[in-house]
Structure formats: structure tokens, C-alpha cells
C-alpha positions in Angstrom: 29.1 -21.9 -20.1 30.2 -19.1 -19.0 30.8 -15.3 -20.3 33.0 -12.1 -19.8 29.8 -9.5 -20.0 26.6 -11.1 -19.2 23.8 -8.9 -20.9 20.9 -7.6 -19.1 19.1 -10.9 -18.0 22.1 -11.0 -15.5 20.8 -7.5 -13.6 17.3 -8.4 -12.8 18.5 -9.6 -9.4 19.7 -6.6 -9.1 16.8 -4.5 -10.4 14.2 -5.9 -7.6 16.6 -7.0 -4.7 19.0 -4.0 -5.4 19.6 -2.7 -1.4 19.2 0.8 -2.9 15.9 0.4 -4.7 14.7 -1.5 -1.1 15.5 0.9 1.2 14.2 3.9 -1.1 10.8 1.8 -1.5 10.6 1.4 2.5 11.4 4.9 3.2 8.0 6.0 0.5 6.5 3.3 2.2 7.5 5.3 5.9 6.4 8.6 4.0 3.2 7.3 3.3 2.5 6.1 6.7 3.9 9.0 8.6 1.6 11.6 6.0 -1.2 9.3 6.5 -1.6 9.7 9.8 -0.7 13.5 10.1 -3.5 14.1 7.6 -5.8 11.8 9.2 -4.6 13.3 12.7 -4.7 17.2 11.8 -7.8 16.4 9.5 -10.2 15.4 11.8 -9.6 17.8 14.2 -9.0 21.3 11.4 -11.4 19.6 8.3 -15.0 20.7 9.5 -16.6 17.7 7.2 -14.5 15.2 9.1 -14.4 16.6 12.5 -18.4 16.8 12.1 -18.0 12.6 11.0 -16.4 11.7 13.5 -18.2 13.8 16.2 -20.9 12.1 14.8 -19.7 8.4 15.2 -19.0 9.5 18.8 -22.5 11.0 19.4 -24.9 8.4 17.7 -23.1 5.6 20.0 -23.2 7.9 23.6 -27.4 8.6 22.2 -27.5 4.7 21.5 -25.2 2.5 23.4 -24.5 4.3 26.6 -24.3 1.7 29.5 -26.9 1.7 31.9 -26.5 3.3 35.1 -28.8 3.7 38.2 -29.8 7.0 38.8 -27.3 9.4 40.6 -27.7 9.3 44.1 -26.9 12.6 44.9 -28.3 14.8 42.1 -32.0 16.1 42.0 -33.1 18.1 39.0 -36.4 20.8 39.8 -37.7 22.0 36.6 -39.3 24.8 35.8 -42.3 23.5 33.5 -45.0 24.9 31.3 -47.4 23.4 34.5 -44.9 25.9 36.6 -44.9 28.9 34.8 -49.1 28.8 34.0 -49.3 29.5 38.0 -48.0 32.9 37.5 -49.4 36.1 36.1 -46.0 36.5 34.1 -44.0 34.1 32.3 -40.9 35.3 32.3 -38.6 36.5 34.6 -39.7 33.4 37.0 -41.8 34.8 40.0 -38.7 35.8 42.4 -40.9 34.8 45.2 -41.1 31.2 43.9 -37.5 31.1 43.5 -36.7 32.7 47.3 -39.7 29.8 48.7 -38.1 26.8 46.8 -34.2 28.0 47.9 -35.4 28.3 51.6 -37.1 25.2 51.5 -34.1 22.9 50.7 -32.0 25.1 53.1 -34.3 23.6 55.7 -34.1 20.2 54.0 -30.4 20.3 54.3 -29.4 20.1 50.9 -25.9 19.6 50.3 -25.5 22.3 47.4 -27.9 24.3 44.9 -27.1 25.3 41.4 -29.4 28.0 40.3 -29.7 28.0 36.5 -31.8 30.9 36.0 -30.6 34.5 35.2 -31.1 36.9 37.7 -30.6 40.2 35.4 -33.7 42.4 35.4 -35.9 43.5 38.1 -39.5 42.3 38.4 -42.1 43.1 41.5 -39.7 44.8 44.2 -40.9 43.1 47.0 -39.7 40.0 45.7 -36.6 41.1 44.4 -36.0 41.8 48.0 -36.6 39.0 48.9 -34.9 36.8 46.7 -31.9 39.1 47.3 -32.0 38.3 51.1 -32.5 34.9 50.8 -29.2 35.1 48.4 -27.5 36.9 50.9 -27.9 35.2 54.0 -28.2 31.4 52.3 -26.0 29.0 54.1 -25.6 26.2 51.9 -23.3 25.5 49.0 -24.8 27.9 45.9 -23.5 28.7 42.3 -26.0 31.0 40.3 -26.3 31.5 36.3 -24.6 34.6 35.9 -24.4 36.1 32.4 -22.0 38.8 30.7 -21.9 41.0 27.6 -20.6 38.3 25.4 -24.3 36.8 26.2 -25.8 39.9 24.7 -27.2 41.2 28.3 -27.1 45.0 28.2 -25.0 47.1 30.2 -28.3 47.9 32.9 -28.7 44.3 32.9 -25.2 43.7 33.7 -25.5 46.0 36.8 -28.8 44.7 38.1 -26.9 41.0 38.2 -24.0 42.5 39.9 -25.9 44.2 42.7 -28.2 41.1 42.9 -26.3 38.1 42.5 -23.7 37.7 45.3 -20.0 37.4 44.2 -19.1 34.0 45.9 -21.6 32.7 43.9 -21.5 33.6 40.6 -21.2 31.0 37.9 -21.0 31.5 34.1 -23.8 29.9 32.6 -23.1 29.3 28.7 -22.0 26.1 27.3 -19.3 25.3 25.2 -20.7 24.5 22.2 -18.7 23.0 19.1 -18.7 25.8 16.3 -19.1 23.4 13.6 -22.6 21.8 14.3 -23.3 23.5 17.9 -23.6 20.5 19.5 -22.5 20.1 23.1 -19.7 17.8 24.3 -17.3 19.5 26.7 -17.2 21.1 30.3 -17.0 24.7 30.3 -14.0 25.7 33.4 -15.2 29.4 33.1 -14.2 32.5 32.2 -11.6 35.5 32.5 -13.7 39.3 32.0 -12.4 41.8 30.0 -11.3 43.7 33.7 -9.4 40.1 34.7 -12.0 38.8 37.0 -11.9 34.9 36.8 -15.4 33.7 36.8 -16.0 29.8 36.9 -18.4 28.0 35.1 -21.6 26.9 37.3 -20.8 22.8 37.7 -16.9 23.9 38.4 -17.8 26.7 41.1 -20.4 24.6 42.7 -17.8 21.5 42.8 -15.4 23.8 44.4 -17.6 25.1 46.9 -18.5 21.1 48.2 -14.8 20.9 48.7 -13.9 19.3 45.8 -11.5 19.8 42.4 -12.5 21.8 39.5 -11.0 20.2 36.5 -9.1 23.7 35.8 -9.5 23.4 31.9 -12.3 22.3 29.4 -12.4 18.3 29.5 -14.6 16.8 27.4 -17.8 15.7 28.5 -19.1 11.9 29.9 -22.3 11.4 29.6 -24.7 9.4 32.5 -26.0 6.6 31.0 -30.1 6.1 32.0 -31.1 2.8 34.1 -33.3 1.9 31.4 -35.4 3.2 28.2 -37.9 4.8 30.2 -36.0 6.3 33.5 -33.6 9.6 32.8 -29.9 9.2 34.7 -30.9 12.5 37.2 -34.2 12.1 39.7 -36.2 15.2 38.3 -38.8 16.8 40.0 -41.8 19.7 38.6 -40.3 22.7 40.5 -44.1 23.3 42.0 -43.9 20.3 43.4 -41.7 20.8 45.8 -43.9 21.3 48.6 -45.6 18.1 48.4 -42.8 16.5 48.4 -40.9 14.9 51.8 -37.8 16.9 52.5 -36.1 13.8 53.4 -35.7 13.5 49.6 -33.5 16.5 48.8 -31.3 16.0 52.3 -27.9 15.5 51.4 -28.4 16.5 47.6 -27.0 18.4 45.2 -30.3 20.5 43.8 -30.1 21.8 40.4 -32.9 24.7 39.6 -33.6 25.1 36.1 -36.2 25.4 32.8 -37.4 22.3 31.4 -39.1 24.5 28.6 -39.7 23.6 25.1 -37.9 26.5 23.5 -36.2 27.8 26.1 -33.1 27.0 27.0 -32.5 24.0 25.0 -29.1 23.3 23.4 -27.8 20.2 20.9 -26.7 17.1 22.7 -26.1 13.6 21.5 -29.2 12.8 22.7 -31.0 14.1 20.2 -30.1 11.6 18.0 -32.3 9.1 19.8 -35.5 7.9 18.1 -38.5 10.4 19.8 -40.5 9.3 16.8 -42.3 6.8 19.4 -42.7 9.5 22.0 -43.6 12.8 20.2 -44.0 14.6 23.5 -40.7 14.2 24.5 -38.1 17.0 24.9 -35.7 16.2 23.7 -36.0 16.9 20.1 -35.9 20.1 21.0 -32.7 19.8 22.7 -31.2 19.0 25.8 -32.6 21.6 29.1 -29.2 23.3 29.8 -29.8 22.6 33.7 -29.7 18.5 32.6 -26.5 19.4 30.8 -25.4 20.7 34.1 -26.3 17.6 36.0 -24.0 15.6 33.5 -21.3 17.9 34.1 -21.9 17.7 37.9 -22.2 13.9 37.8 -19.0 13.7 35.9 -16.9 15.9 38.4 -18.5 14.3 41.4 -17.3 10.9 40.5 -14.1 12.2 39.2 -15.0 9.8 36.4 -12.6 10.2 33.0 -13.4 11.3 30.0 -14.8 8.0 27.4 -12.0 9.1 25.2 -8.6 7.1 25.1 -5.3 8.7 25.9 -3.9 10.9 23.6 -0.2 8.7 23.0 -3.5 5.3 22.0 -5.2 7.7 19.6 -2.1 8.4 17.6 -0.8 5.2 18.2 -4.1 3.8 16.7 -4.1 5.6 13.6 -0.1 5.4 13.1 -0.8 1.0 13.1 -3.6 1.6 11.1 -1.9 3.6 8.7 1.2 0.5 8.8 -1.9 -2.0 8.1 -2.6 -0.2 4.8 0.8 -0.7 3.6 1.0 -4.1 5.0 -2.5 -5.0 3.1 -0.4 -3.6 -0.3 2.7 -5.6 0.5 0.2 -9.0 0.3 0.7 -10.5 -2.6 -3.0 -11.7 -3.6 -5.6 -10.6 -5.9 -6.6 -6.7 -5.5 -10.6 -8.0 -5.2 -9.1 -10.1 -2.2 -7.6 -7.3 -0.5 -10.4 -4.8 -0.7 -12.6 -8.1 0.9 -10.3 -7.7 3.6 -10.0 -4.4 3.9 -13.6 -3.9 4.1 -14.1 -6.9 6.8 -11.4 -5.0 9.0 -13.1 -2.0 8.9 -16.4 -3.7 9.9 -14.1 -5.3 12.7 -12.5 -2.1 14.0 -16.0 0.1 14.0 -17.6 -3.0 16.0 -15.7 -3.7 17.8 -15.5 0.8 18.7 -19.2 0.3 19.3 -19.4 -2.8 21.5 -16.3 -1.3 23.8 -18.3 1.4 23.9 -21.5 -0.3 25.1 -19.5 -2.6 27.4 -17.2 -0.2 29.0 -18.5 3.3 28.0 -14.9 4.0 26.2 -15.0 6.3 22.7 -12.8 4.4 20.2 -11.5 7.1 17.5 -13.3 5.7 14.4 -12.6 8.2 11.2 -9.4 9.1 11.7 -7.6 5.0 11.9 -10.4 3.9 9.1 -9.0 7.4 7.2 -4.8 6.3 7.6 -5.6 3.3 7.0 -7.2 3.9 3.6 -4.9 6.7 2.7 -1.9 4.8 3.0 -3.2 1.9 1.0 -4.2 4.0 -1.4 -1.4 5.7 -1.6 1.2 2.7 -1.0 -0.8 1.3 -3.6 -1.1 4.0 -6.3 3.0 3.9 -5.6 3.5 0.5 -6.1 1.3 0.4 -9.6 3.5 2.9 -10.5 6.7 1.4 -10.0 5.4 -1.6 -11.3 4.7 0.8 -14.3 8.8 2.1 -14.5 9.6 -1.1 -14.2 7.9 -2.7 -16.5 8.9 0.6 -19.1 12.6 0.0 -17.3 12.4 -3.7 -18.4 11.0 -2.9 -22.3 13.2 0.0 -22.5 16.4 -1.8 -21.0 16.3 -5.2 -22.5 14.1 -5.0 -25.4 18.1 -4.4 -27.4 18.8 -8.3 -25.8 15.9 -9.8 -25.3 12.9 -10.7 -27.5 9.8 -9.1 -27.7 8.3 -11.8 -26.8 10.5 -12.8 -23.8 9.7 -9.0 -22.6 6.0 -9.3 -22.7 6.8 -12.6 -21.1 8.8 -11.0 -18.2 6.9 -8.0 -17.3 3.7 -9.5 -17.3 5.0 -12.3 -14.9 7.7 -10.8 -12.7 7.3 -14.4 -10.6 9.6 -15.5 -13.4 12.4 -13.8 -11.6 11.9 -16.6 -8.8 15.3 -18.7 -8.6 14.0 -22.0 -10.1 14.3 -24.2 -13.6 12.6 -26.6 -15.6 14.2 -29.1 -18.1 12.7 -28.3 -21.7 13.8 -29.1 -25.0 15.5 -25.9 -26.9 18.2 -25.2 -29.4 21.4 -23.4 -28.9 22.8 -21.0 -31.1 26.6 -20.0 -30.6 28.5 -17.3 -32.5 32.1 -15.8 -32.9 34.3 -14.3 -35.0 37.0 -15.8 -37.2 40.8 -14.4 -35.7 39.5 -12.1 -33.4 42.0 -12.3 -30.6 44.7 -11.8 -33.6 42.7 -8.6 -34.3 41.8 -7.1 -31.9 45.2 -6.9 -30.1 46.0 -4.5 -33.3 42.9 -2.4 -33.5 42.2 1.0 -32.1 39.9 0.1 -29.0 37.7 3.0 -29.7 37.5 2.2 -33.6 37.5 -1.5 -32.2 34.8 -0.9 -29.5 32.7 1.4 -32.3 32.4 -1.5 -34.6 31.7 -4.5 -32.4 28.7 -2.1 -30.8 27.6 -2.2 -34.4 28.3 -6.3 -35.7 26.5 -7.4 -32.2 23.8 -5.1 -32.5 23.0 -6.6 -35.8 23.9 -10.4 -34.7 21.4 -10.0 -31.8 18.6 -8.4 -33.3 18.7 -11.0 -35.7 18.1 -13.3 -33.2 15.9 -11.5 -31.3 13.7 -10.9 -34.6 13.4 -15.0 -34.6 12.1 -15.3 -31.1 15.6 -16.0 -29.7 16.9 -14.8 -26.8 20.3 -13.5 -26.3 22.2 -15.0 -22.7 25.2 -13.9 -22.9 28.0 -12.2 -24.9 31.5 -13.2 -24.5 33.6 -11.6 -25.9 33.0 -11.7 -29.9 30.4 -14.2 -29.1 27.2 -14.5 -28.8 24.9 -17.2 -27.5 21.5 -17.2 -27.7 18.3 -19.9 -27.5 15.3 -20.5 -29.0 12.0 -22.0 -27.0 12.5 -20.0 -23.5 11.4 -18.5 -21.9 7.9 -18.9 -24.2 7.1 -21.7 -26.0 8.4 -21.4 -30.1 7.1 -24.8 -31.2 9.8 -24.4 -34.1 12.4 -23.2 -32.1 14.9 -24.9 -34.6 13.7 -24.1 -37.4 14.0 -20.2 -36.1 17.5 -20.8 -35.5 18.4 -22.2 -38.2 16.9 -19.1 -40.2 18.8 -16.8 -37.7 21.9 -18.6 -38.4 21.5 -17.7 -42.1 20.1 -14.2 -41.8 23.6 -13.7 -39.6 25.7 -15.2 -42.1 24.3 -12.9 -44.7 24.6 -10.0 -42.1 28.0 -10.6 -41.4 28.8 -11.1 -45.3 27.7 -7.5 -45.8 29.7 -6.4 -42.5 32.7 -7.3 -43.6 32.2 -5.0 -46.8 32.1 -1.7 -45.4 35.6 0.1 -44.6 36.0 0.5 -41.2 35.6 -3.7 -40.7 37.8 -3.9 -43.6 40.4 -1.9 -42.0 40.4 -3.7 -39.0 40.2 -7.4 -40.4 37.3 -8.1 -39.0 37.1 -12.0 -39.7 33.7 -14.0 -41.2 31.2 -15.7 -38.5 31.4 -19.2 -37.7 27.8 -20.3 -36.0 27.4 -23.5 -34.1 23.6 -24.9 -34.0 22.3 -28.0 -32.0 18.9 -29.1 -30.4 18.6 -30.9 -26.9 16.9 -30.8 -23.4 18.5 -28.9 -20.7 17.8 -27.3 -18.0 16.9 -23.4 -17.9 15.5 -20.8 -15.1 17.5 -18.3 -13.1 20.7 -19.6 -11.2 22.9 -17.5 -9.1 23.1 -16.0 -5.9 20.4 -13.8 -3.7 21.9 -10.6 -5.0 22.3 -11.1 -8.1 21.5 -14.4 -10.9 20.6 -14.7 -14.6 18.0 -16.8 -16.3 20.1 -19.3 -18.6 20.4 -23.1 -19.7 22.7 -25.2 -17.9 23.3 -28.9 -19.5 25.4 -31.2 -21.5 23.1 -29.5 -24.7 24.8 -26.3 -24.3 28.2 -27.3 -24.3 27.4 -29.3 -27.3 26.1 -26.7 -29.0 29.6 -24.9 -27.9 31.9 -27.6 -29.4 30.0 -28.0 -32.5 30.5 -24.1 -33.6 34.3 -24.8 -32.9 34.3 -27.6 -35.5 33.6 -24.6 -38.7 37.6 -23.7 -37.9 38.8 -26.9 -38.8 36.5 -27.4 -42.0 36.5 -23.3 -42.8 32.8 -23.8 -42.8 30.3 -21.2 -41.4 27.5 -23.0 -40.2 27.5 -26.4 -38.1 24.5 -28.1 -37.4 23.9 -31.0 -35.1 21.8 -33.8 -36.3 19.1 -33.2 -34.0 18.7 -29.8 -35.4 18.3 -30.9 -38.5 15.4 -33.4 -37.8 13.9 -31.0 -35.6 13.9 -28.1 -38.3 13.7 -29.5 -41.2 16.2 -27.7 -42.9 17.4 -29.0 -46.5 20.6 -28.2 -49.1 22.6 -29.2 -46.4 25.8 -31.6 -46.2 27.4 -34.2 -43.7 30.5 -33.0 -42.1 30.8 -36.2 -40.2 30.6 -38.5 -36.7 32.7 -36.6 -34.6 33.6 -37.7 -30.7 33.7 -33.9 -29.7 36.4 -33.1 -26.5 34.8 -34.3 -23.3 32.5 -37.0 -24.8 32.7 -40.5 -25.4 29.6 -41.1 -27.9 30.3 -39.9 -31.9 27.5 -37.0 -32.9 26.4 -36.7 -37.0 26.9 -33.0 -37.4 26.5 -30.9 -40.9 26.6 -28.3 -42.5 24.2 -25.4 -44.1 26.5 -24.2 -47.0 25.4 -21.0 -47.9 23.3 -20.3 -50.8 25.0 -20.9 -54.5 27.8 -22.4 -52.9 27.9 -26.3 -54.3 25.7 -26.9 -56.8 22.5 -30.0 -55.9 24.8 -32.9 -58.1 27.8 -32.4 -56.7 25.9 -32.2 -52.8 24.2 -35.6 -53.8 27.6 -37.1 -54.6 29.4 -35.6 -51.2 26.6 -37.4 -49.5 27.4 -40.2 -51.4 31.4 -40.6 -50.8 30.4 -39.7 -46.5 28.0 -42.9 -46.7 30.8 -45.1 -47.7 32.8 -43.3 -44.8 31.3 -46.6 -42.7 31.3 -49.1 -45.3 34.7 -51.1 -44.9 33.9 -52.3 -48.7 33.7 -48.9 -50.0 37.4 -48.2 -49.1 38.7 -47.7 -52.6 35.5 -46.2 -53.8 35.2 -44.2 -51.4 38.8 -42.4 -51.8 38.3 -42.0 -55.9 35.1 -40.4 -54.3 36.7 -37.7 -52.0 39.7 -37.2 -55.1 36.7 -36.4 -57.7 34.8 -34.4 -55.6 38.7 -32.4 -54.3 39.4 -31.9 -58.0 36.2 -30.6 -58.8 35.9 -28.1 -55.8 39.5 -27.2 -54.7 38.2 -24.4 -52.5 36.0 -27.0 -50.3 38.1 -27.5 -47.5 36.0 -30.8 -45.8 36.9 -32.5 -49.0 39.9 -31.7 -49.3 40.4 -32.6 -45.4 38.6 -36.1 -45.9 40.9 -36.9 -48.7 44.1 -35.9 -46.9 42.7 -38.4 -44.2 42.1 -41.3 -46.2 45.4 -41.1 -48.0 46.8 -41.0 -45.0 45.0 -44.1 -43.9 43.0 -43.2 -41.1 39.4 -44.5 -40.2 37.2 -41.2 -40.9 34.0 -42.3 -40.0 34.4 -41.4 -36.3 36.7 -38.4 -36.0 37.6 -38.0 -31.9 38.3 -34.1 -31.2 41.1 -33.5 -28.7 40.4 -29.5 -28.5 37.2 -27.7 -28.2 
């Protein structure tokens, strides 16, 4: 069958693979991807809490997991010690003396560069200060000193005694860029401009540029030196007093770095303070890294031109914009929520092991927070999104079809949108079909806006009826309406509620035609068709757009047999099957008809309506129709069908049956030529 204005079953095609509702979905989808990864992005690097978390990530694997590495060649660390300091009367400043002896000492080792990480800013014994000034002066090897500035809260007199003491050439700024958020060190300081524009590099930069290398020319974050083992630190180190015990042969060819190796002095956070001292409560560095073994890191780092552990900045972003795609992707999988948080959860565990065992391998710092953080955010978000419009639609569906569909058949619909699949089952269901009596004839008379006005109103009533019943309506054509019973949710007396639909619309349509307006217009009584059979049902059409509806020689039947009420004036025909199946009573024969298209005869009755024949004279119809197929009965059954005539002269079927018979023609198998 098919209709002139197929109701809304027809548009769910439409609703989910509607090219508008697509591309709007896919561009939130975009939306949440691109903001994802800008708020991951800019949050890391602007939040403090996040920046600290993944600073953190970074640091516990460089304390942990740093590869092993022999110890620099080149680099020697002195350190100033509490065994140092306890040779001199004073603590602090450091005897100039000792300082001028170890400085000429490696100048006769031939070192290959000094860094001097000691302030030189306020006098001490004269005669030494002399002579550590001379040594400065006239020193012949590479040499960057610690010099300090205002912004390091030296004093305007200290500030002088640095400048007349410390030689320009060889000034170095000495403080470390610390991060503001939990002071911990991680990048290399370039230097610094002075308030009068005097450029002053950083210690490890000047020295670097001094050996004939290139500074970096910016702050670059920092790579640590991994130790050779547990036990060994990455830079040879060396008690500054030692010195002279020590074969010069050692320090020939080295970069020297002079500095305090003193429990509260001098100490700054560095990732390796994360590392478990517990075992070792003598050692340093939970205090802090010495800021002349930060130096050494820095120098190592600029020596070997090595890179910084972090990936480019076009991977990192690229990292968290795929992550940020794999949330969405995780929402667009259509499996149990529990089984994609499993999933979810195992790829983070992947992606953060597999950041700490590149790191361990090849000393590279995967970005950790900020692709775990997109690619949470946008499955959160895709997802919140999608349980939402899952919410609309399901409101869209109630809302839009709950005036053609049933109740049931809603709940049935939302609750399992894989119902909108293209696919059909065969089932047993029966058919209802409506229409009205002359309505071509009236409405090519009628006012189309009175007209439209009161058809709104008769099929409004004609479908909720069925609807009420646990029907659903397919289509209307027209004046017609055709509706089912038993899908797409089981109604184990789907006939039964039919045939009570059938009756409630006949009664509906009796009190319809009493008001004015259908009066006015003519509006004709309702003829329903009723029959029970298997047939096919699921949704048929194309990709853009299909409707859920039987298909099958059932439906037509149920089609032809509504057609047969014009010929007996009758307003309800029932098949056979019907009947059985619903177990209706006070109904009548109408006969064995051969309807248009079929070979085989179908029994089909009819349900007059209530008061209409009284039970005696329905006994005795049922009667005269028996003898229809008893060639005996011939002349019984024709005084039959003339009793029965004169008795009810308003009963058109027995008036037709008697016309028939009179006529001479075989009534008990009546072949229709029209539908």
C-alpha cells in the first residue's frame, strides 16, 4: 500500500541521517576537540595546579628514570665543604687567599676554563683581596665569575666593591631561573640586561662563549646528566682543599667549576630532590641541589649541544589535538559506557608508560597532563553532548509522534533507536483500514480551510482511538487511515484491540457527523475494513529517508475487505481470521468473496453496530447464508433471504442476496472485479 502523506514514522530517516543534523553534530564534535585542546594547551602552561602536575610528571621521571651516562669527561666540580671552610678562622666570605691558590693552581694545570661560583662583593683581609684581584687580572685561562646585582638584594657598596674587583670580561650572572610556581629549577638562564643596558650573560653561557663556543641566546629548558649508576654523580667532584694532593694531570684540559657544596647554602630545588635520600640521610640533596652542580648540568648541556628532552612544539600540540579526536572517537563507539571507561583507562595507562619508558630509553619528556586532559575533556564533553541530544531526541520523538503513534510504540522507539535499522521480520498482526463514505464527491465542494479544519479534527479522533488500543497509525491517505495492531510491541490480543477500535471509531464518527460544521459539509459515515494475517513489517525505503510499515498479501487484504462495506452499506467488515483470533460475537456473515486480485474465496462478516438487528433475526441471517452452499436448500434458502428482506427493508446485504438469488446466480462465492 501506499499513501499521499505518510505520518511521522516516515521522517525518522530523516531525523538521524538528516545531512543538516550530521554536519551540525560533527562541527560540536570539531568544537569540542578544538576547545579541548586550547584549554588543555593554555591550561597547563597559565593554571598553576596543572602547570605544577605536569612539571611534576616531568621531574619525578628525570629524579627516577634518567638514563645512565658515564661521567663527563671534561667537567670537574671543586666544592667548597664544611671540611673546607673549618680550615679557616672565618666562614664566610671564603679566605681570598684560598681562592687566588686554587685559581693559580689550575692555571698551571692548564685547565681549559674556570667558572667561579662564589660572590666576590665585600672586602675581607686586604692582602688577600689583593691578591685575588691580581690573580683575576692577569689570569690567562677561560674565566666567568658569579657576579650579583641589586635585584639579588646586594647593597649599593657591595655593588661597587664587585665592580672594582671582579673584571668585566668575566662577569657572569649567577641566579637561576627558578619556576615561580613551586621554585624548582628547570631552565638555562641566557643572562641579563641592567637597568643602564649593560648585557650581562649568565655564568655557563659566558663561559661557553669564552671556549669558543654558542650560547643558546635565550632561556632553553634544562637536560639533565644522567649518573653512571646509583652510587656515582654525572660530574667528577673534588673537596676544594684537596686540590693540592691531587695530580694536575687531572684538571688539564678541564672545564673547573668552583663552588659551595654547603648544606644551607646555596642550595636550590631540582628534580633531584625527589629521589629517595631516606636510605642515605647524609646526603645533600634533600636540601637541594649546590647551585655550582646546577651549573655543571647547564655546562654539560651546552658543551654537547645536546637538545632539550622535550618534543617539538608542532608534536606537543599535535599530541594533545589526537588525543582530544580519541575522546570523541571513544564517544562515537557504540558499546557499553563501563566498556569505554575500561578502555579509556587502559589508554591512559598505555600513553603515561609508554611517556616513562621513552623517557628511560631515550631520555625524551613526553607531555603527560595536557593529552590525558583533551582527551578526557572532549569525551566528557562529546559525551555530556551526545546524552543530551539523545535527551531532545528522545523528547523530539515523544513530543512529535506521540499524536501518531502509541504510547507504547514511543517508549518502544526511544528506548531502542536500533529499531530505526533498515530490516523486517514476518509476524502475525491485524490491519485496520479506514475512509470516508463520498469524500471525493465532498470535498471538491467544501471550503479547503473549513475542509482542512474539520478533517484535522475527524483524524485526530480516528487516530487516537487507535492509538488508545495499542495501535499504530502508518499512514494517512487521504481520508484514510491505516493503522496495525501487534508492532512494533507485542499485543497478544492485537485483534481483539482492533476490533474494539473499530467500534470506538464507529461510535466516534456517529457523533462527528452530528455537529454542524460536518453537517454542512456532508461529511459521509466511516466504513472500517478489519483482517488478521502474517506479513512482513520493519523499515523499508531508501538511505535518506524510509518508514517502518507492513508489506504483504495481509495488508492488501485488509485493503479490499473495507471496500466491500460500499457494496453492502455496512460499516464494519471483518475477515474470518479476525474473528477467530478476537473473539468477537453479535456478528453476521457477509459472505465467501474472491476479492480483485485473488483466486481463493475469503469468509468475511460483519460487526453491525449495537441495537441494530435484534439476536432472532441474526440467528436466522446465519441460517439463510448456511444454505448459500447447500444446492438442496435452493428454495429454502430464497423464502429465507425474502422473510428476512421483508422484515428488515433497510438491511441492504439482504436485500442484495435476494436480488441475487432471484436473479439466479450462485451466491456462495461472490468474485469482486473492483477493489
Amino acid at each position: 500500500m501506499t499513501g499521499d502523506c505518510p505520518l511521522g514514522v516516515d521522517f525518522l530517516g530523516n531525523i538521524f541521517k538528516n545531512k543538516e543534523n550530521g554536519l551540525r553534530r560533527w562541527l560540536f564534535f570539531v568544537a569540542f576537540i578544538a576547545g579541548s585542546s586550547l584549554f588543555s594547551w593554555y591550561g597547563v602552561r597559565h593554571l598553576a595546579v596543572l602547570g605544577m602536575v605536569e612539571r611534576w610528571l616531568e621531574d619525578i621521571r628525570v629524579a627516577t628514570l634518567q638514563p645512565p651516562e658515564p661521567q663527563h669527561p671534561d667537567i670537574v666540580i671543586l666544592t667548597i665543604t664544611e671540611e673546607t671552610l673549618a680550615r679557616f678562622p672565618y666562614r664566610s666570605p671564603v679566605d681570598r687567599a684560598f681562592i687566588a691558590d686554587l685559581l693559580t693552581r689550575l692555571e698551571q694545570a692548564r685547565a681549559r676554563g674556570i667558572l667561579l661560583d662564589l660572590l666576590l662583593d665585600q672586602p675581607t683581609e686586604p692582602d688577600k683581596d689583593a691578591r685575588l684581584k691580581a690573580v683575576l687580572r692577569q689570569f690567562s685561562i677561560p674565566l666567568m665569575v658569579s657576579y650579583g646585582h641589586g635585584e639579588t638584594a646586594l647593597t649599593e657598596a657591595q655593588m661597587a666593591f664587585q665592580d672594582a674587583f671582579v673584571p668585566v670580561g668575566s662577569r657572569g650572572m649567577a641566579n637561576l631561573i627558578k619556576d615561580s610556581r613551586d621554585q624548582m629549577v628547570r631552565w638555562i638562564h641566557d643572562g641579563q640586561t641592567l637597568p643602564d643596558g649593560t648585557f650581562i650573560p649568565a655564568v655557563v653561557p659566558g663561559l661557553i662563549a669564552k671556549l669558543g663556543g654558542t650560547p643558546p641566546g635565550a632561556v632553553i629548558p634544562m637536560a639533565w646528566r644522567g649518573q653512571p649508576d646509583a652510587n656515582t654523580s654525572p660530574f667528577r667532584q673534588f673537596p676544594a682543599h684537596m686540590l693540592p694532593l691531587l695530580p694536575a694531570a687531572w684538571f688539564t684540559g678541564k672545564i673547573v667549576l668552583i663552588g659551595a657544596d654547603l648544606p644551607m647554602t646555596d642550595r636550590h630545588r631540582s628534580p633531584f630532590l625527589l629521589k629517595d635520600w631516606t636510605r642515605d640521610p647524609g646526603r645533600l640533596d634533600r636540601f637541594g641541589s649546590a647551585g655550582v652542580v646546577i651549573h655543571a648540568h647547564a655546562l654539560a648541556q651546552l658543551l654537547e649541544n645536546r637538545p632539550a628532552p622535550f618534543l617539538s612544539m608542532p608534536w606537543q600540540v599535535s599530541l594533545v589535538v589526537v588525543a582530544a579526536m580519541g575522546g570523541v572517537f571513544m564517544v562515537m563507539l557504540n558499546i557499553w559506557i563501563m566498556f569505554r571507561l575500561l578502555i579509556i583507562f587502559a589508554i591512559i595507562l598505555l600513553y603515561w608508560g609508554t611517556g616513562f619508558l621513552l623517557f628511560q630509553r631515550n631520555a625524551t619528556l613526553l607531555p603527560l597532563l595536557a593529552p590525558t586532559l583533551a582527551y578526557l575533556l572532549a569525551f566528557a564533553n562529546s559525551e555530556i553532548y551526545e546524552r543530551q541530544r539523545d535527551r531532545q531526541q528522545k523528547k523530539f520523538l515523544k513530543d512529535a509522534f506521540s499524536k501518531y503513534l502509541s504510547t507504547r510504540f514511543v517508549d518502544h522507539l526511544v528506548n531502542h533507536q536500533e529499531f530505526l535499522a533498515r530490516r523486517a521480520q514476518r509476524r502475525e498482526m491485524t490491519f485496520l483500514f479506514t475512509d470516508i463514505e463520498d469524500f471525493t464527491t465532498m470535498s471538491e465542494k467544501a471550503d479547503p480551510e473549513v475542509m482542512a479544519e474539520q478533517m484535522n479534527s475527524y483524524l485526530d479522533g480516528v487516530c487516537n482511538i487507535c492509538l488508545k488500543n495499542g495501535g499504530m497509525v502508518v499512514d494517512l491517505m487521504g481520508d484514510a487511515v491505516f493503522a496495525m495492531f501487534n508492532a512494533p510491541v507485542d499485543i497478544p490480543d492485537h485483534a481483539a484491540k482492533a476490533v474494539m477500535s473499530a467500534r470506538e471509531i464507529r461510535s466516534f464518527s456517529q457523533h462527528f457527523l452530528t455537529s454542524p460544521q460536518a453537517r454542512a459539509l456532508g461529511f459521509g459515515r466511516t466504513r472500517i475494513g478489519i483482517h488478521t494475517g502474517i506479513a512482513q513489517v520493519g523499515n523499508f525505503g531508501s538511505t535518506q529517508q524510509f518508514k517502518y510499515t507492513p508489506l504483504g498479501d495481509a495488508v492488501n487484504i485488509a485493503a479490499r475487505i473495507e471496500g466491500l462495506n460500499k457494496f453492502f452499506s455496512t460499516d464494519i467488515c471483518i475477515s474470518d481470521a479476525s474473528v477467530r483470533a478476537s473473539g468477537v460475537a453479535h456478528i453476521r456473515p457477509l459472505g465467501h468473496f474472491v476479492l480483485k486480485g485473488k483466486g481463493a474465496a475469503l469468509l468475511v462478516h460483519e460487526i453491525p453496530a449495537e441495537g441494530k438487528f435484534d439476536p432472532d433475526y441474526l440467528d436466522r441471517f446465519r441460517q439463510a447464508f448456511s444454505w448459500l452452499t447447500d444446492a438442496a436448500q435452493s428454495h429454502a434458502v430464497l423464502a429465507a433471504f425474502e422473510a428476512l428482506a421483508r422484515e428488515h427493508v433497510a438491511d441492504p446485504c439482504a436485500a442484495w442476496y435476494l436480488e441475487q438469488l432471484r436473479q439466479g446466480r450462485d451466491c456462495s462465492r461472490v468474485v469482486m472485479t473492483s477493489k
